[in-house]
Every structure is written in C-alpha cells, then in structure tokens.
C-alpha positions as CSV (number, residue, x, y, z in Angstrom):
1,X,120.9,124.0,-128.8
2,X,121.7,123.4,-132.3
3,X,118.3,123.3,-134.8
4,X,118.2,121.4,-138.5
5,X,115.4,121.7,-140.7
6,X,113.2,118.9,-142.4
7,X,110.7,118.3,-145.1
8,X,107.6,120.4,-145.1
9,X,105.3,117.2,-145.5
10,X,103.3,115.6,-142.8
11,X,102.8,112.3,-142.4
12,X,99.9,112.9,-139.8
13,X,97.9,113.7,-142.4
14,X,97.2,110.5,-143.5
15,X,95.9,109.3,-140.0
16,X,92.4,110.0,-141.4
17,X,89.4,108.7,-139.5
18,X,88.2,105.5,-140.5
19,X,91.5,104.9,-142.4
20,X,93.8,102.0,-141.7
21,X,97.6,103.1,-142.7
22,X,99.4,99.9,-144.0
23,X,102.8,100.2,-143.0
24,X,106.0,98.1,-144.1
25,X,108.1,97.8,-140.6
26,X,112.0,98.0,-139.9
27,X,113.9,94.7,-141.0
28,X,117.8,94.2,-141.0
29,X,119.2,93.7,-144.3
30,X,115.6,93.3,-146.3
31,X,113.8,96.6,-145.7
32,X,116.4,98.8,-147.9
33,X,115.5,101.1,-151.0
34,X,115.0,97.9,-153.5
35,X,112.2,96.1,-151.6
36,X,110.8,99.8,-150.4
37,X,110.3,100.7,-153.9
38,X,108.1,97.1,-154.2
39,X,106.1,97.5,-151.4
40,X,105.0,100.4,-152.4
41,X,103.5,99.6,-155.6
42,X,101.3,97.7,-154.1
43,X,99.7,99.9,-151.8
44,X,101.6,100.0,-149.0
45,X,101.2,103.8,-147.2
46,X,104.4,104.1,-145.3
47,X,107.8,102.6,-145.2
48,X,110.5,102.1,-142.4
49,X,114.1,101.9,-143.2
50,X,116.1,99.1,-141.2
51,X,117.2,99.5,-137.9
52,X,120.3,101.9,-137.7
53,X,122.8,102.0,-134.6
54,X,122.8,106.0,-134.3
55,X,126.4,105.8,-132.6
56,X,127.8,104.4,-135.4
57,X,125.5,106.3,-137.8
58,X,127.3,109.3,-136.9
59,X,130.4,107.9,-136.1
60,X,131.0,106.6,-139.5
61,X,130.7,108.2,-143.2
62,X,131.1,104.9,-144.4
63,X,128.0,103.6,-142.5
64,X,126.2,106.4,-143.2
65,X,126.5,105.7,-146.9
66,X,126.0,102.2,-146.7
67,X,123.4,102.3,-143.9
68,X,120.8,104.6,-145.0
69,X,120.2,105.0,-149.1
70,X,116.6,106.7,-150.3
71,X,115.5,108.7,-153.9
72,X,113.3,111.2,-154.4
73,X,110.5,108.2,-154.4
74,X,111.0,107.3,-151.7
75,X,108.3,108.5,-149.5
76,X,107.0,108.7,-146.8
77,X,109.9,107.4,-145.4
78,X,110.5,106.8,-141.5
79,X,114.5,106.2,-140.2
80,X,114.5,104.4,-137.7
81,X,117.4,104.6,-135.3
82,X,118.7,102.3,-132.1
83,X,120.3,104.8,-129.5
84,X,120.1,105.0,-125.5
85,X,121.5,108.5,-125.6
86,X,119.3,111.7,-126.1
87,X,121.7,113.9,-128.0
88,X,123.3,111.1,-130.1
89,X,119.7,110.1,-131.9
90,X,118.7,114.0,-132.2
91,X,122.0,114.4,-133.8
92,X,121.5,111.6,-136.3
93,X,118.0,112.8,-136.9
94,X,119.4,116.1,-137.9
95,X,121.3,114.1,-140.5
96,X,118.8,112.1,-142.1
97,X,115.6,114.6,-141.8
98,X,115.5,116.5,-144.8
99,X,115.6,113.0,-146.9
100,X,112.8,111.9,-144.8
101,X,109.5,111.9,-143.2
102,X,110.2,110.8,-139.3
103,X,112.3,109.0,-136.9
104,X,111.4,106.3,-134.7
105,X,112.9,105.0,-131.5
106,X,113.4,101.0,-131.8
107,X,112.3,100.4,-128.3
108,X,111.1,96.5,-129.2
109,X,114.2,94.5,-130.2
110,X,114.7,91.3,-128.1
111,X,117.9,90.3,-129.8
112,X,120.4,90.0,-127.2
113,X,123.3,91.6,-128.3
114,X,120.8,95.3,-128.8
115,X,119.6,94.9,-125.5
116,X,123.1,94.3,-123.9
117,X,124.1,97.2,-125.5
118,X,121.1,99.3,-124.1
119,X,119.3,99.5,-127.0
120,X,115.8,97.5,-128.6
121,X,113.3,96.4,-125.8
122,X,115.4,97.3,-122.7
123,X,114.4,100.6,-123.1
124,X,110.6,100.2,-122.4
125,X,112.0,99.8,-118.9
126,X,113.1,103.0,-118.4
127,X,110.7,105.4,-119.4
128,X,112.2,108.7,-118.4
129,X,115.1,108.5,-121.0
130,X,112.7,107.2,-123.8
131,X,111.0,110.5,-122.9
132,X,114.1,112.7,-123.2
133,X,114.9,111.3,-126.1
134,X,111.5,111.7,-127.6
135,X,111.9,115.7,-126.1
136,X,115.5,115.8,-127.6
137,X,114.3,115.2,-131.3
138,X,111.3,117.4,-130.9
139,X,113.2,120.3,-129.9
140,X,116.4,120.0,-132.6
141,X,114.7,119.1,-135.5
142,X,113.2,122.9,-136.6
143,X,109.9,121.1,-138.3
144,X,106.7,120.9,-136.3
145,X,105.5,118.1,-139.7
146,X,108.6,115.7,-138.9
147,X,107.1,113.0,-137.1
148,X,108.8,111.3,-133.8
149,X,107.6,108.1,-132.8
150,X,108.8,104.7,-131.0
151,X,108.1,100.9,-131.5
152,X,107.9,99.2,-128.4
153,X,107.0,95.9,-127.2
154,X,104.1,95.4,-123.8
155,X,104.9,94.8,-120.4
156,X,103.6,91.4,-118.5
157,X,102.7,94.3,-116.1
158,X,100.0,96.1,-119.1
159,X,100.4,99.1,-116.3
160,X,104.1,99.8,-117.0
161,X,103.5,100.2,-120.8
162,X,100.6,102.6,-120.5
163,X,102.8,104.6,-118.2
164,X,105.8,104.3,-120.9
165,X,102.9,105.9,-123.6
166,X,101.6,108.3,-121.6
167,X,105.5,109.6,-120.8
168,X,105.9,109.7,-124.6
169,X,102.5,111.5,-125.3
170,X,103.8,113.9,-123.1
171,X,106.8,114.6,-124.4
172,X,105.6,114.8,-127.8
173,X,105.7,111.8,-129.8
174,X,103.8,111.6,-132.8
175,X,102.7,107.7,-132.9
176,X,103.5,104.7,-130.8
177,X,103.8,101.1,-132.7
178,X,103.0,98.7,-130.3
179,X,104.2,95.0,-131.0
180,X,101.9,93.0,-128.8
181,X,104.1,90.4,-127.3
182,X,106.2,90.8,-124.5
183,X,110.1,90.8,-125.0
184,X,110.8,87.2,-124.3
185,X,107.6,85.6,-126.5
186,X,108.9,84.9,-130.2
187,X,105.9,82.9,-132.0
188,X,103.1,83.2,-128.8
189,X,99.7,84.6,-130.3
190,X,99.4,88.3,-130.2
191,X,98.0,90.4,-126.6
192,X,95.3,91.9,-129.0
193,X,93.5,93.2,-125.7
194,X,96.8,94.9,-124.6
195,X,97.0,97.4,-127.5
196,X,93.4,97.8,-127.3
197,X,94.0,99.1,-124.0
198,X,96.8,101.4,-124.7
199,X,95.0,102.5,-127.9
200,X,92.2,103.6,-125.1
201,X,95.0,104.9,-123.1
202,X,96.3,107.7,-125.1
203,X,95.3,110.3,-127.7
204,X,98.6,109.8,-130.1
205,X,97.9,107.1,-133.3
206,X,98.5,104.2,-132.4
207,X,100.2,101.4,-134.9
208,X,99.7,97.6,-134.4
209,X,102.2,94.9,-135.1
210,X,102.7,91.6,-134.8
211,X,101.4,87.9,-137.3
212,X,99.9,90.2,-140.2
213,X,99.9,87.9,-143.1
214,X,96.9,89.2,-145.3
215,X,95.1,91.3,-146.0
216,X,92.2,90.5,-143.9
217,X,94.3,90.2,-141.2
218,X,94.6,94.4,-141.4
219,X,91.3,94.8,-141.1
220,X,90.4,92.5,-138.1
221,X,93.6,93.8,-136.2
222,X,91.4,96.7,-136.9
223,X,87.9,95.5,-135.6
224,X,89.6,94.4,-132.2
225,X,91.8,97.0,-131.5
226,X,90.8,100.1,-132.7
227,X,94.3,101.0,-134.0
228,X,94.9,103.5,-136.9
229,X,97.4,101.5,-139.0
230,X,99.2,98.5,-138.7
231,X,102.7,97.2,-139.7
232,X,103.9,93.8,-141.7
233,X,107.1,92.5,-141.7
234,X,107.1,89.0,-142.3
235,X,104.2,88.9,-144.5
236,X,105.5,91.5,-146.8
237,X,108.4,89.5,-147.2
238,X,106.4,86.3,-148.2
239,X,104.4,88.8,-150.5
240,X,105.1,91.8,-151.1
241,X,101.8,92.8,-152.9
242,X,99.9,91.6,-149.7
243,X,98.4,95.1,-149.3
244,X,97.2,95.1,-152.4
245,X,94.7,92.0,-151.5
246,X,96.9,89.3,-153.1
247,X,97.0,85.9,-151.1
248,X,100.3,85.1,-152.7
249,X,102.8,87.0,-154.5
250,X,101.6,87.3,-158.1
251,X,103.9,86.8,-161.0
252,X,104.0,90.5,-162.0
253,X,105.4,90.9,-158.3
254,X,108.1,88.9,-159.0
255,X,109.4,90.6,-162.2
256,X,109.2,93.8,-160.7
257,X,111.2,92.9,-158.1
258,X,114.1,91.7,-160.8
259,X,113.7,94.8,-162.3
260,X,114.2,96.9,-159.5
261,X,116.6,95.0,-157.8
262,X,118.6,95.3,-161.5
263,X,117.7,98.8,-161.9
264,X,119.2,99.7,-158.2
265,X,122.4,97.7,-158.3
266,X,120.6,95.2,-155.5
267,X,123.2,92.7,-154.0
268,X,122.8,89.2,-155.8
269,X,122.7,87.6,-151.8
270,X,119.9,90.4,-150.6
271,X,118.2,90.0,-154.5
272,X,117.9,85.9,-154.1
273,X,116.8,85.9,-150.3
274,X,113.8,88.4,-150.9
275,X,112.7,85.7,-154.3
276,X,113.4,82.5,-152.1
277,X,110.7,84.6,-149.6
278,X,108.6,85.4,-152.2
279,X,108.6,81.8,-153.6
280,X,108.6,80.0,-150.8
281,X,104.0,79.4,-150.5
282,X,103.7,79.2,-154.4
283,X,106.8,76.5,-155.2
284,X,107.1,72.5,-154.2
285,X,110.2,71.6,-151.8
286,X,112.0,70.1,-154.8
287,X,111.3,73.3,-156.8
288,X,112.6,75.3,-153.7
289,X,115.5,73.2,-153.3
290,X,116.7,73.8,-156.9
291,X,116.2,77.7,-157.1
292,X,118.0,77.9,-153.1
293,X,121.2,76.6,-154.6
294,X,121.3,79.1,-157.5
295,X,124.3,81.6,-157.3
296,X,123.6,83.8,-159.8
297,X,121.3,86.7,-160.9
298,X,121.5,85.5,-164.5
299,X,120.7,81.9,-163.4
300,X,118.0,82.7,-161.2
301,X,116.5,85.1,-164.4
302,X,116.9,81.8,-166.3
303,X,114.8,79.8,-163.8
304,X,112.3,82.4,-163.6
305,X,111.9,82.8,-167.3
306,X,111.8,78.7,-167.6
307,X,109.2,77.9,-164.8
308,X,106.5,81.0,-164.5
309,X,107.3,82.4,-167.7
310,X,107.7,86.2,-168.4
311,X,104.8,88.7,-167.5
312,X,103.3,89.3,-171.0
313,X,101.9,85.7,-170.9
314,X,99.4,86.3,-168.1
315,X,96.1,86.9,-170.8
316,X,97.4,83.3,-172.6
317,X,97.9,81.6,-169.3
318,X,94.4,82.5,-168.1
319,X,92.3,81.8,-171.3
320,X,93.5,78.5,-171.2
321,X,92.5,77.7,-168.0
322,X,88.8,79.5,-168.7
323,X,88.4,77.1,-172.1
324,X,90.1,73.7,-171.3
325,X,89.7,71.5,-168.3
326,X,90.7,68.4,-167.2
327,X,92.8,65.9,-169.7
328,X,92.5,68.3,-172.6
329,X,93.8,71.4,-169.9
330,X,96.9,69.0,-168.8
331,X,97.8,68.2,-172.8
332,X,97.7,72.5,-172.9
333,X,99.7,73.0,-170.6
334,X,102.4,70.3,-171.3
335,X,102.3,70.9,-175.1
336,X,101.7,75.1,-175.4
337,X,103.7,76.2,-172.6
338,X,106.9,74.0,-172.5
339,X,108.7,76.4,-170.1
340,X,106.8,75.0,-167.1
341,X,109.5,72.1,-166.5
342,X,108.8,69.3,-164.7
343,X,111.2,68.4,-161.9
344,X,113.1,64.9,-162.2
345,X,110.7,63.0,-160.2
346,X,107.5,64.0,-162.3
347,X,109.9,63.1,-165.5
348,X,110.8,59.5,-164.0
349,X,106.7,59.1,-164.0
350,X,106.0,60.3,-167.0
351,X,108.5,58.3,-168.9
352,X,107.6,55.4,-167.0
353,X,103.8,56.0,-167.8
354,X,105.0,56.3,-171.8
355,X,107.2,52.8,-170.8
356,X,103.6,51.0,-169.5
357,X,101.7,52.7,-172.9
358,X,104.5,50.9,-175.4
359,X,104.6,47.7,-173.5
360,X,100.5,47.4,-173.2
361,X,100.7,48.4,-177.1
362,X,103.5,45.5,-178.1
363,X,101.5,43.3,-175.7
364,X,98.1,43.5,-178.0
365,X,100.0,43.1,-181.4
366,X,97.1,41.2,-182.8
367,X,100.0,38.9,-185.1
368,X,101.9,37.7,-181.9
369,X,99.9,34.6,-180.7
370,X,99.8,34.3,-177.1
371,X,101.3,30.7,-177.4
372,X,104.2,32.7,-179.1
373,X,104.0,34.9,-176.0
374,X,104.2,32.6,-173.3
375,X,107.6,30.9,-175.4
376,X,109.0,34.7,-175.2
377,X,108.0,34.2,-171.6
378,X,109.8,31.0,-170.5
379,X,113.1,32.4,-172.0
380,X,116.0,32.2,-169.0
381,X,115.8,36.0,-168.5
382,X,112.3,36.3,-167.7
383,X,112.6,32.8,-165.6
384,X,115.3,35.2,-163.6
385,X,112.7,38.2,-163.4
386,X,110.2,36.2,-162.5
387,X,110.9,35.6,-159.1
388,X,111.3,39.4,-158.4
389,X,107.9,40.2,-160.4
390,X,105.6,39.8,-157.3
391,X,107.9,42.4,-155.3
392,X,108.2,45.0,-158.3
393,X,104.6,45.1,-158.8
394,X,103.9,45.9,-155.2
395,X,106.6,48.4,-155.0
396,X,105.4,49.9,-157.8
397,X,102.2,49.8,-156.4
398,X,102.7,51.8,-153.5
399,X,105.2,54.4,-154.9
400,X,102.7,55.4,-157.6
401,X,99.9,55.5,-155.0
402,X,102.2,57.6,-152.7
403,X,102.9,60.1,-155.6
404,X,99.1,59.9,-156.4
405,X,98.3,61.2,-153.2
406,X,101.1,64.0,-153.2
407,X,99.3,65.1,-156.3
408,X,95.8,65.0,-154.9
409,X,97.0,67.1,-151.5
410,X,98.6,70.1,-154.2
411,X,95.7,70.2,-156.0
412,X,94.1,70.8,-153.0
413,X,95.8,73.3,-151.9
414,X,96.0,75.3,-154.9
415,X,92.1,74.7,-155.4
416,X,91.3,76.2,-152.0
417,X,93.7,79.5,-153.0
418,X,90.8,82.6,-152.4
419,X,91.3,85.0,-155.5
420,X,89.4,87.9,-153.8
421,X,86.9,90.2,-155.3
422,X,88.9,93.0,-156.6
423,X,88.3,92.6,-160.8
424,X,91.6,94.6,-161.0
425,X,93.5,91.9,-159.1
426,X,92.2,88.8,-160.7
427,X,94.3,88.2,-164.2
428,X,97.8,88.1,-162.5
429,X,96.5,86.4,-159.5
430,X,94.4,84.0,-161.6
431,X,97.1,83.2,-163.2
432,X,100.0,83.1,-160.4
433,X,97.5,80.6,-158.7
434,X,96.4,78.2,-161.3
435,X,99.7,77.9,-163.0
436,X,100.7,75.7,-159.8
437,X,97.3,74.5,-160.3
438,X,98.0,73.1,-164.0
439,X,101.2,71.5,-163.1
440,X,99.3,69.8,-159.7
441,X,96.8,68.7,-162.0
442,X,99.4,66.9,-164.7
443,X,101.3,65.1,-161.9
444,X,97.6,64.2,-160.7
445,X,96.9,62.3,-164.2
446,X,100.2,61.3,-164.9
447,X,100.3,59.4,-161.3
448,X,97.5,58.1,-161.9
449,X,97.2,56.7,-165.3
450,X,100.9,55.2,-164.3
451,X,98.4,53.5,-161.8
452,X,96.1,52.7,-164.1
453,X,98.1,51.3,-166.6
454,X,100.1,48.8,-164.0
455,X,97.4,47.1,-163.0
456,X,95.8,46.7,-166.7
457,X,99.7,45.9,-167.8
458,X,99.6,42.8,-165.3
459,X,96.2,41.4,-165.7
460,X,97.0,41.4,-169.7
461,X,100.2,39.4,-168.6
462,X,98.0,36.9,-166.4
463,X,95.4,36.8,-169.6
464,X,98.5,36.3,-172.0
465,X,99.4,33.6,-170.1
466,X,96.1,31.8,-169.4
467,X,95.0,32.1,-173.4
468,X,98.1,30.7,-174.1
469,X,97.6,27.3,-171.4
470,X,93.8,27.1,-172.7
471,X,95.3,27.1,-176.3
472,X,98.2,24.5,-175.6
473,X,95.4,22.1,-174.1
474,X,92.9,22.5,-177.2
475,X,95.9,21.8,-179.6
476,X,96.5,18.5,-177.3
477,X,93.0,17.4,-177.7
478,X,92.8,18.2,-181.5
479,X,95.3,16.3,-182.2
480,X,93.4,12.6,-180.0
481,X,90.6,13.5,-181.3
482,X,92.3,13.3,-185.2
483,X,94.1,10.6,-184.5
484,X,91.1,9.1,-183.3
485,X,89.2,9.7,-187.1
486,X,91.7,8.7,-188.8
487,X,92.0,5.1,-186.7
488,X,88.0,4.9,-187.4
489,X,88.3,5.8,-191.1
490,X,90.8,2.8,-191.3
491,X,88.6,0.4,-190.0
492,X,86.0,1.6,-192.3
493,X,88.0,1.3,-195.1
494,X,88.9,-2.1,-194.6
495,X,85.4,-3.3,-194.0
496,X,84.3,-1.8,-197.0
497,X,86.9,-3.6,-198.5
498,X,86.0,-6.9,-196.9
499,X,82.3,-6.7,-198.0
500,X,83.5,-5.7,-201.3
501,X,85.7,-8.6,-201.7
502,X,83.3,-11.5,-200.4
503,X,79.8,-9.6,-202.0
504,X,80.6,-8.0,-205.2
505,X,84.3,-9.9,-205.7
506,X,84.7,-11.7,-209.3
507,X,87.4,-14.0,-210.7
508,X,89.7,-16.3,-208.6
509,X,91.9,-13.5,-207.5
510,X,89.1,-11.6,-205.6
511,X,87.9,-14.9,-204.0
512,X,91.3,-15.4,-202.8
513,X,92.4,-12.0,-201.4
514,X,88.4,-12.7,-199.9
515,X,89.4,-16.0,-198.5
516,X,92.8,-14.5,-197.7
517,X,90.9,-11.9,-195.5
518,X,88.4,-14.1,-194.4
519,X,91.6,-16.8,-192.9
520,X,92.9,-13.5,-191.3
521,X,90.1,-12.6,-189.8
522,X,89.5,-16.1,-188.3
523,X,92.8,-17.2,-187.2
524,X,92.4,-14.0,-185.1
525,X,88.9,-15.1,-184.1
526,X,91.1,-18.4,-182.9
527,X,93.6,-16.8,-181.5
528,X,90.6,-14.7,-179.6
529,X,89.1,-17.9,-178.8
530,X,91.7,-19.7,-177.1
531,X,93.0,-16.9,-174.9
532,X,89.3,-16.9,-174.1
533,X,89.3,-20.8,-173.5
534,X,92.3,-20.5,-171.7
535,X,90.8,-17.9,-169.6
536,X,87.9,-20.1,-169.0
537,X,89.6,-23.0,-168.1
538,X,91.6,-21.3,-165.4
539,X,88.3,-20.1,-164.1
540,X,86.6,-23.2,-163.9
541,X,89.8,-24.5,-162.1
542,X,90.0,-21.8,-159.4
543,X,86.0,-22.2,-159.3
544,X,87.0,-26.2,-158.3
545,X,89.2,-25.1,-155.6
546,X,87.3,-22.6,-154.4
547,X,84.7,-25.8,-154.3
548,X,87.4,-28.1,-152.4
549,X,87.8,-25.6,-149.8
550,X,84.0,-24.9,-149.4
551,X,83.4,-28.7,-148.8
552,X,86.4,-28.8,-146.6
553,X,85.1,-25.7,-144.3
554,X,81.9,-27.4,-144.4
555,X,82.7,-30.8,-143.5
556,X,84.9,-28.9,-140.5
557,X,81.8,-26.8,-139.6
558,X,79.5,-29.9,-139.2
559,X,82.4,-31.7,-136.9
560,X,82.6,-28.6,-135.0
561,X,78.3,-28.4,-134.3
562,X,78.7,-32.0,-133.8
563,X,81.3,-31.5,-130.7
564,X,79.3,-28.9,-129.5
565,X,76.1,-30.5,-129.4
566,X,77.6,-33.2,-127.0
567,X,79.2,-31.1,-124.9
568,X,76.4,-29.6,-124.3
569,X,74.4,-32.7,-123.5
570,X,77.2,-33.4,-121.0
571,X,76.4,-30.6,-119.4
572,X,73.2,-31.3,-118.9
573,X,73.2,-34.7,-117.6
574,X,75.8,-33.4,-114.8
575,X,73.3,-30.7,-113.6
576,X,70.3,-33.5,-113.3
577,X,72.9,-35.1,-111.4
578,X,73.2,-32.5,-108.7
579,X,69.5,-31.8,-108.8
C-alpha cells in the first residue's frame, strides 16, 4: 500500500471548546482561489475548494490544473472530492495533500446527474463503502494532522444517518458536516433537531449547514444544536464579509474583490456573477438590470466607480450623513457627490419637478395680468389640450403617488438596516448602508415635491382663471356705472344752463335762447301730454265697455233670478196640490 505525505498543520486544533469555526462550504464554479482569498479577510476560519470528480481528477492533467488552483495563503484549505471508489479518492488525496489541510467526501449532492453517477447524496445509503473510503484515506495519506471528513445530508429515517456517523467515527473520520435536509427538500426549513441528535450521537466535530445568512444566524445554529462550527454557502455569496458581522456586503468588500479577482487573472463571467451576488440586497431592480447586462471588467469598474464611489470616500460619505439631514442632506448628496447617478426614471421626475418649478414661476410673473392670462389661455392650442387636461392631471396624480410610495418603502428598508455593535465595523457599513439610504431619501423628496407642486400648479391655473372672470365683470360694470355719470353730468349741465338762461340771462339773445329752451322744453311737455291724453282716453273707453258688459251681465243676472224665482213657485203650488 502506497503512502504520500502532507502538511504538518492541524486543522483540529482549531475545534476549541466554546469556539464556533465559520466555514465557507464547496460551490461549483464560485468557491475557487479568488473568492477564497475574500472570505477570508473577513473572518472566515476554513475554506472548501469546489466539488472535484476524483476520476477525472486523476484522469486528467488538464483538469487537475484547471480544477484545483491554491497559494501559499491559502489556508486551511479542505479539497473536497466526489468518488464512489475507495482507492480512486485516496489516490487523488495523495495528490492534493501537501497543498492542503484535508479532504472531504461529498456525500450530500442531490443533483441528479452526481447521484446517477454514484456520487453526492446516494452515498449516505450505503454506509459500508463511505467507511472504506474514509479507512482508505486514513491509511495512504502518511499524516496523522490531515483531516478526513464527509458532508452528508439526513435520512427521513434519523436512525440510518446516525448509523452512517457512527461507521465513519469508526473508521476514522475527522468531522462530519451535516446539511440538515433530506436529499429531495431544496428550500424546506432546516431539521435543526436532527443534527442535534447526531451531534449527541458521536464524539467527532460536528459541522452544521444549511440557510446561514448572518451572522447571528452562526450563533443560534449554535444554541440549538450544539455543533462546533458551521458552514455558509449562499450567504457568503450575497456577502462575503458576513462573518465579519456585516448585514450586507460593505463597499470595501466590493473593491477587494476587483482587486483580487484582477490580481488573480479571475474570469470576467466568474468575476461579474460573484458582484451581481454581492449587489443583489444593496441595489434597486433597475440598478440590477443595468449592471446584469455589462460585459466587461472595465465597464463594470466604470459602474462601480460612478455609483458607490471608490473606497477612500467612506470618512466623506459618513460625515455627511452625521451633519446634514433631511432637504439640506438630499442637496449634499445630489450636489457633492455627483457620481451617485440617478437611473432614467428618477431623471424623468426630477426634470419634470424643475418643469412644474419654471411653469409655477412664469405663472406668478407679477407684470402678466391674469386677464392677459386667460387670452394666452383661450388660444386654439390650449382649447385642444383642454379637453385632455382632466385626464393628464389624474395620471399624473397617481404615477407620482405610485413613485412616492416606492420611495417611502426604500427608505424603509434601508432605515431598518441593523449596523451592529462592533465600532470597528461601523464606518464602511455606515456608509455602504446610508448611501442607498441618501439616494431613497432624494427620490422621496423629489416624488414628492413633483406632488406638491401639481396640485399647487393647478389650483394657481383655476385662480388664474377665476381673477381673470372677476376682473372681466368689474371692467363691465365700470364702464355702466361711467356711462351712467356722464349721462347725469349732462343733465346737470343743461339745467344749470336753463336756470342760467331764464334767472341771471340779459339782453334779447339770452331771453331768446331762454324762450328757445323754455318752447323745447314745453312742446315736449305736449308731446308728453297728449300721449298721456291719448292713453287716458283709451282708458276711459275700455272702462265704458267694461261698463256695457257689466250692465249687460247684470241685466242677464236679474232675468235669470227672475226665472228661477217662478219656477220655484211652480213647484210649490204642484206639491200643495198633491197634499
């Protein structure tokens, strides 16, 4: 039996008591050298290489090259290998040992294709060969300090998979990983009970797996389990500094992530998938939309430097958020930072919030009169708009309410962002946080001013209108109410001229224009007269009809009384008669 010898180190050293190891787990095509090196800046205690098919590990110098890549930094470092032959994966772990720290058996893959091969979670039904395998390593690789472990997934039958641990204990594996779901649940919560029982099962470490997406999460995995580390995969990918207490991942994150993935020759493909990750809590959809379709590592350097800024401006960024607030922060951050970009929508309402500012400002032009206004008004063009105005407004209306409240919710969802308590963490977090923050905040006033401004905009157009009808219908009665003086100043005039004349008038010439005036004034006294005669007369002959036929209805009246008077004494007599 052929031997190979490995590093000297021990990872079981760091399964202290008390201690919680924070492990980055196996992922195909993300958890390479690049995003290694990042994770483990920020605190993470042990890393797993992707899964490698050992078969074609060994097969292969071209996979082996391209498969499995490390540096001298690299550590602890676990390989972890797919296999359902013994002497194939102790022969692969000869290969890889002295650049690492441990192997692990993937027995927890539910992809079909690895368990159709025999490899992934088919092999937590057949204990005995996971055991040889385990036994195999042990007994090749000439280091008692190289770790052997597996990564398995539970049983519906909890028995099976205690049996499956114990077999492994006993054939000397290091640590189990235990992802608690079975291998046909996907998104189901967590069996937190069933690696608390095989944590109670055996004496080995025991690492949990499975939804760890903070921090905090680490610890209560902890408290119900009892486990000695746990493992992240998805999280670390949305953050990568999650281990180091951050909610989301921080800006200084990001930019070491460019310049490691620059540094190492990363892949533009692998290089913009880890940043869409990274981005994807802290960005909008419209923001996500425009960095997914970048193609480039120089473009996608470009939008980094243009929306978040570089690194260096974390201190600026956060003292303007501790001195300003409110209007005066949004003014900050649109006027002292110009590289946070608005996207096109947030551009359309600002320029049409600066559109409802010039109009409101032309509107109150104190030299246009609002009768001059409603003539501008009554032109054919605004006749045309006029019948659409109703239906603008409202639309209007509701698309700046909608944006409003789009505004409100990412306010609230970056106000409700917990920094943490670390004083270490807080500037680049701080910042990270309350940059989306600002930019909520603007869209927040801009929506809502655009509001604001619409409704003020058409009640100054309703005002506009009514000054101008009020001031049209003043001009109307000013001008009866002139006319009026100046027929009563007439008339005064020519009295005064009339008592002049006949009172103070000397010479023949004054008494004749008096006379003159005084014919005048009587002929139209006649003339009054007679139409008054006239009207008179015709009275007093309708009033002489009237008479004729009140005489006439009278006379008829008495003739009528008459006729019944004696038919009535008829009547009488003929009813003595029959008495």
């Amino acid at each position: 039996m052929k031997t190979c010898n490995g590093n000297q180190s021990s990872i079981m050293d760091m399964f202290e008591k008390g201690k919680v190891l924070k492990i980055c787990a196996p992922m195909v095509r993300y958890s390479k050298l690049a995003f290694r090196s990042l994770v483990r800046k920020y605190n993470c205690d042990i890393c797993f290489t992707p899964m490698i098919v050992a078969a074609d590990f060994m097969r292969s110098v071209k996979a082996r090259d391209s498969e499995f890549t490390t540096n001298e930094r690299d550590r602890p470092l676990i390989v972890q290998f797919a296999a359902h032959d013994a002497q194939t994966l102790a022969d692969a772990t000869c290969v890889v040992a002295p650049f690492s720290d441990g192997v692990d058996l993937n027995c927890g893959c539910p992809q079909r294709w690895a368990m159709s091969a025999g490899y992934g979670a088919c092999l937590i039904n057949k204990p005995e060969l996971v055991k040889d395998m385990v036994r195999h390593v042990r007994n090749q690789v000439d280091n008692p300090n190289y770790t052997v472990s597996i990564k398995i997934r539970i049983h519906k039958d909890l028995r099976r998979t205690v049996d499956l641990c114990q077999k492994a204990e006993s054939a000397g594996v290091s640590w189990i990983t235990v992802h608690g779901r079975t291998a046909e649940e996907r998104h189901q919560p967590v069996h937190y009970d069933a690696i608390k029982t095989i944590k109670d099962s055996i004496s080995v470490p025991v690492i949990a797996n499975g939804d760890i997406k903070y921090l905090r999460d680490v610890e209560s995995t902890h408290q119900l389990t009892g486990v000695d580390g746990v493992m992240a995969a998805r999280g670390l990918l949305a953050n990568p500094a999650m281990f180091a207490g951050y909610e989301d991942t921080p800006l200084e994150c990001i930019w070491d992530w460019v310049d490691i993935s620059i540094e190492q020759g990363t892949p533009f493909t692998c290089f913009h998938h880890h940043l869409i990750y990274m981005l994807e809590r802290v960005s909008s959809q419209p923001e996500r939309k425009v960095f997914n379709s970048l193609s480039s590592t120089s473009a996608v350097i470009d939008y980094l430097q243009n929306t978040y800024g570089s690194v260096h401006n974390l201190g600026t960024w956060a003292n303007y958020w501790q001195l300003h607030s409110g209007l005066t922060l949004f003014m900050l951050d649109y006027l002292l930072r110009p590289s946070a970009k608005m996207t096109l929508q947030w551009t359309a309402v600002a320029l049409f919030l600066y559109v409802e500012i010039g109009v409101l400002v032309i509107l109150c032009l104190p030299f246009i009169s609002a009768r001059r206004w409603q003539r501008i008004f009554q032109l054919r063009i605004w006749s045309f708009m006029a019948g659409f105005w109703n239906k603008v407004f409202l639309t209007m209306i509701i698309v700046l309410i909608v944006l409003f409240l789009d505004a409100v919710r990412e306010v609230r969802k970056y106000s409700h962002k917990d920094l943490g308590t670390d004083s270490k963490l807080q500037p680049n977090m701080f910042d990270h946080l309350h940059m989306k923050l600002f930019r909520a905040q603007r869209n927040l006033y801009i929506s809502g001013f655009a509001v604001f401004l619409w409704l003020v905009m058409k009640r100054v157009i309703t005002l506009i209108n009514q000054l101008a009808a009020v001031s049209g219908t003043t001009a109307a009665l000013q001008a009866q109410a002139d006319s009026a003086n100046q027929t009563a100043k007439k008339y005064m005039e020519d009295n005064e001229l009339l008592k002049k004349t006949l009172m103070e008038g000397k010479g023949d010439k004054a008494t004749s224009e008096g006379m003159e005036l005084l014919r005048k004034e009587v002929e139209k006294l006649k003339e009054e007269l007679k139409t008054a005669g006239d009207a008179l007369k015709k009275s007093q002959s309708e009033a002489e009809v009237m008479k004729k036929q009140t005489d006439g209805l009278a006379r008829e009246y008495d003739r009528l009384l008459k006729e019944h008077q004696e038919l009535q004494s008829l009547q009488d007599s003929g009813s003595k008669k029959d008495d």
